[in-house]
C-alpha positions as CSV (number, residue, x, y, z in Angstrom):
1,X,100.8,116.5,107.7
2,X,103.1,113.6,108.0
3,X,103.9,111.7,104.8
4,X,102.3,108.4,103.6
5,X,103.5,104.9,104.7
6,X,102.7,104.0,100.8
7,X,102.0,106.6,98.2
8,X,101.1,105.2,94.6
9,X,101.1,107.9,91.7
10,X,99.7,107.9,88.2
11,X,100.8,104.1,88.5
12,X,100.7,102.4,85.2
13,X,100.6,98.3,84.6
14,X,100.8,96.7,81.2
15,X,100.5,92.2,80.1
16,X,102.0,93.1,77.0
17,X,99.9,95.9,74.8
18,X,97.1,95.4,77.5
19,X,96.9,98.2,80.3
20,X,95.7,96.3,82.9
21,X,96.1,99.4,85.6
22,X,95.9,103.1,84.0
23,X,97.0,105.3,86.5
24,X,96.0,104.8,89.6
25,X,97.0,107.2,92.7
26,X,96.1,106.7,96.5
27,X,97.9,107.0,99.6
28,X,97.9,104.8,102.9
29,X,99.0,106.1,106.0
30,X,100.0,104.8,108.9
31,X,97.9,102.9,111.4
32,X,95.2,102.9,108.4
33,X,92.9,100.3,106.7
34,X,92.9,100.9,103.5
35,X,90.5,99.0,100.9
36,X,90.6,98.5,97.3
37,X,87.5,97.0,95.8
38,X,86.0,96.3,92.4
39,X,84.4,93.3,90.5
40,X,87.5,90.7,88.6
41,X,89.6,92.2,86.4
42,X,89.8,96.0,88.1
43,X,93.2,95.5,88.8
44,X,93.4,95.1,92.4
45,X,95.6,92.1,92.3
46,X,97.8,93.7,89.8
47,X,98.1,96.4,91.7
48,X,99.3,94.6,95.2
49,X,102.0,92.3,93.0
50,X,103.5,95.3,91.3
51,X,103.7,97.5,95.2
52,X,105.5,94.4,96.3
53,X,107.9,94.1,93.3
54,X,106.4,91.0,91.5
55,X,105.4,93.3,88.4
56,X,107.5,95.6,87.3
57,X,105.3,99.6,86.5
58,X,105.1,101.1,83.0
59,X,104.2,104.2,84.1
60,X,104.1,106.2,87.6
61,X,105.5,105.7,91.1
62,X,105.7,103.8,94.4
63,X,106.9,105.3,97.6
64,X,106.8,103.3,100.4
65,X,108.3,105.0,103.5
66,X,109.8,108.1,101.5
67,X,111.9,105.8,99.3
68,X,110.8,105.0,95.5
69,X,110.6,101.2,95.0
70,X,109.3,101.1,91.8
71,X,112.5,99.3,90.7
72,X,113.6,97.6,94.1
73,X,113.7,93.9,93.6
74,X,111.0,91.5,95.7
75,X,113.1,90.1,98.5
76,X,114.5,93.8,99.3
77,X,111.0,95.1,99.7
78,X,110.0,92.7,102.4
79,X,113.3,93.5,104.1
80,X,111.7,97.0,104.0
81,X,109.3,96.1,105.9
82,X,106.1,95.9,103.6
83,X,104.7,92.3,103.4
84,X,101.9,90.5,100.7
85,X,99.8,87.6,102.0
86,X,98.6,86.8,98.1
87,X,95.5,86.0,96.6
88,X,95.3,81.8,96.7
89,X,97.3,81.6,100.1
90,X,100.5,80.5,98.2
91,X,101.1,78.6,101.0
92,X,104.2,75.2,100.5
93,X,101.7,72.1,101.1
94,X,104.6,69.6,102.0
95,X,106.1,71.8,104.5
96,X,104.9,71.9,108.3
97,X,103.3,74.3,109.5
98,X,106.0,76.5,111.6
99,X,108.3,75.8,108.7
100,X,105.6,77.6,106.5
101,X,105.8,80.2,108.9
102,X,109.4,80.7,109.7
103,X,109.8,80.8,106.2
104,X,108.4,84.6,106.5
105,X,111.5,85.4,108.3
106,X,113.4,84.6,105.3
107,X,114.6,88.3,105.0
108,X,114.9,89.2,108.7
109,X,118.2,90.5,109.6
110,X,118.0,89.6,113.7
111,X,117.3,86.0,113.8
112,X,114.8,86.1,117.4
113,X,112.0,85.0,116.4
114,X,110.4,83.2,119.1
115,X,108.3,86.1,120.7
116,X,106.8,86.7,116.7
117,X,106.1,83.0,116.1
118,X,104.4,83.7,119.8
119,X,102.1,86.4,118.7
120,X,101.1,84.4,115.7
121,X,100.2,81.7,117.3
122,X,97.7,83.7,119.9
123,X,96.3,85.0,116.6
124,X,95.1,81.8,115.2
125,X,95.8,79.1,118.2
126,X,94.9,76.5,115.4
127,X,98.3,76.9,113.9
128,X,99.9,76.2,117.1
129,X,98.3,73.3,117.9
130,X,98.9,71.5,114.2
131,X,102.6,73.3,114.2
132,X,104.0,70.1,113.1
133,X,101.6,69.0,110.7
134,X,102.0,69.4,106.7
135,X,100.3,72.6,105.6
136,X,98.7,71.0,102.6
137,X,96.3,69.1,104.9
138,X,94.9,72.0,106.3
139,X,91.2,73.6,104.9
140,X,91.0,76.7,103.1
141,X,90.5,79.0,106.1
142,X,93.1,77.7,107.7
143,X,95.7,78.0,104.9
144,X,94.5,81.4,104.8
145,X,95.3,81.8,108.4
146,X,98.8,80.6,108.0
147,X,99.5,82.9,105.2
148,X,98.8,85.9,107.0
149,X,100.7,84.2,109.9
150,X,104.0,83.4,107.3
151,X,103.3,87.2,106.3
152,X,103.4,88.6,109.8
153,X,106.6,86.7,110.4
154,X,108.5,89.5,108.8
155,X,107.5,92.1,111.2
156,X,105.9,94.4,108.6
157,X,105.4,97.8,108.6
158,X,102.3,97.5,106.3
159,X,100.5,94.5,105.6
160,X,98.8,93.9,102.2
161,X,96.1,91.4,101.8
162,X,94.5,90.3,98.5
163,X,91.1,88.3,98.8
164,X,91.6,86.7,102.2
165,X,88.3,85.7,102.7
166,X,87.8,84.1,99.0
167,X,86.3,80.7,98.9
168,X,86.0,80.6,102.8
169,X,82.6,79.6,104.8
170,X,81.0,82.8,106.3
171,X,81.9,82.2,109.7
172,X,85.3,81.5,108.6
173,X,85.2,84.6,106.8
174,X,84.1,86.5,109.7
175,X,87.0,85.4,111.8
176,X,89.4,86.5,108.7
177,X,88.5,89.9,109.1
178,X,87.6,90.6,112.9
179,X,91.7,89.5,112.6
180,X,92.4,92.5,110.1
181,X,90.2,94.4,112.7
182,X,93.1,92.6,115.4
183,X,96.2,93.0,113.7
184,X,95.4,97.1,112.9
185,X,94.9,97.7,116.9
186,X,98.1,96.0,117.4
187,X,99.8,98.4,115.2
188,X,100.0,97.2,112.2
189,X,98.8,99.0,108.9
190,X,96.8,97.2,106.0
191,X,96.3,97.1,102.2
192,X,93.2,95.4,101.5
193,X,92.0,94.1,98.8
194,X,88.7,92.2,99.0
195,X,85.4,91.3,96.5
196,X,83.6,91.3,100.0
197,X,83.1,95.3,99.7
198,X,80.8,95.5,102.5
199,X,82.7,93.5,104.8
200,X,85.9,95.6,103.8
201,X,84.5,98.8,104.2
202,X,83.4,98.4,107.7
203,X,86.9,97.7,108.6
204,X,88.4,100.5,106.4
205,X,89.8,104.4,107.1
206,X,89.0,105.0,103.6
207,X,88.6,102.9,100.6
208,X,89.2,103.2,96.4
209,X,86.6,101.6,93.8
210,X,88.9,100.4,91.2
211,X,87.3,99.5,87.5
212,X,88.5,98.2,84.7
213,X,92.3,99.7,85.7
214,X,91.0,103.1,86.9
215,X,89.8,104.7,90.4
216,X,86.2,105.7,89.9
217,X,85.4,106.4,93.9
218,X,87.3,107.4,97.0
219,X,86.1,108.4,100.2
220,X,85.9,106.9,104.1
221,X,84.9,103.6,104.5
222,X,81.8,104.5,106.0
223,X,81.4,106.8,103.3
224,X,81.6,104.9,100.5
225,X,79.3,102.0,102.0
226,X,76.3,104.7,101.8
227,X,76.8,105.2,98.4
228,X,74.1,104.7,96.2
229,X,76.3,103.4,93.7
230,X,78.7,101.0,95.5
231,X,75.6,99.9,97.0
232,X,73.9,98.8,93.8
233,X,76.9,98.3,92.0
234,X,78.9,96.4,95.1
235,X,76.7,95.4,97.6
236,X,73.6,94.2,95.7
237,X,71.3,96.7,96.7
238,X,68.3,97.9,94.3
């Protein structure tokens, strides 16, 4: 068996004396869609910051392609090839559009990036057409849009995704993920972390029910949206 794009062990996260994630392990492999649900304050956002070097671990490991990056600095993980669209968009209001997204490149070593700014732009045509205007003036599923567009702009190996369908209309929300649906035929593998457990299940290889800092289920996406207890728990199901 071929090893794991990303493999998280025993992976430990502390604010202070507070364990916020008590060691977690799960794997992704390539070409997957892997989802990581729970109700606020699992962990799952702690979890993505710390994999792409915003938080440092106090316990366990992070291999992403072979290579432990549990102490590898931000910028250097994203030249590696494993990008974070983050919860809230995080997107620079004053800046255009295509400057938003060109600044994705930031850590790209060949500086072509015309046929990528093209494949973003057939994503979400939107983006394209207000290239010039200043992010800030776009709604929130259009930010959200143009942070997974600015995320894609490094060419990553493995995408991670926290919430990208919070606060957005359903029909926006739709669109989000039929693109996560998009973006994994095209080759690209996925983190997801989403409070929209049905919508990310039906989109994931396999899935991990985080609470309150540990894994309580694992199992195929289809898998876990049969189960009694994500459904009642998740899902809203009596």
């Amino acid at each position: 068996m071929s090893e794991p794009l990303l493999e998280v062990s025993n992976l430990e996260v502390s604010y202070g004396k507070i364990k916020a994630v008590k060691g977690i392990s799960f794997t992704v492999g390539e070409g997957e869609v892997v989802s990581l649900i729970g109700t606020n304050g699992a962990g799952k956002t702690t979890t993505l910051r710390t994999i792409s070097g915003l938080l440092r671990p106090s316990g366990g490991s992070i291999r992403f392609m072979g290579k432990d990056i549990a102490k590898t600095p931000a910028h250097e993980i994203v030249g590696m090839g494993l990008a974070h669209s983050p919860e809230g968009r995080r997107i620079f209001p004053r800046m255009t559009v295509e400057e938003n997204l060109l600044l994705g490149a930031f850590s790209r070593v060949d500086k072509d990036f015309d046929a990528d700014l093209r494949e973003v732009y057939d994503l979400f045509p939107i983006l394209e057409e207000r290239s010039q205007q200043p992010a800030g003036t776009f709604s929130g599923g259009e930010q959200q849009m143009l942070a997974m567009g600015r995320a894609m702009m490094s060419k990553p190996k493995l995408l991670m995704l926290d919430e990208p369908s919070m606060g957005l209309s359903p029909l926006m929300m739709k669109r989000i993920m039929t693109t996560v649906t998009t973006l994994q035929q095209r080759g690209t593998t996925i983190l997801l972390v989403e409070q929209n457990a049905q919508a990310a299940l039906r989109r994931a290889t396999k899935g991990y029910v985080l609470e309150v800092g540990k894994i309580v289920l694992t199992g195929t996406g289809q898998e876990l949206l049969t189960s009694e207890e994500v459904r009642k728990a998740y899902l809203g199901e009596d």
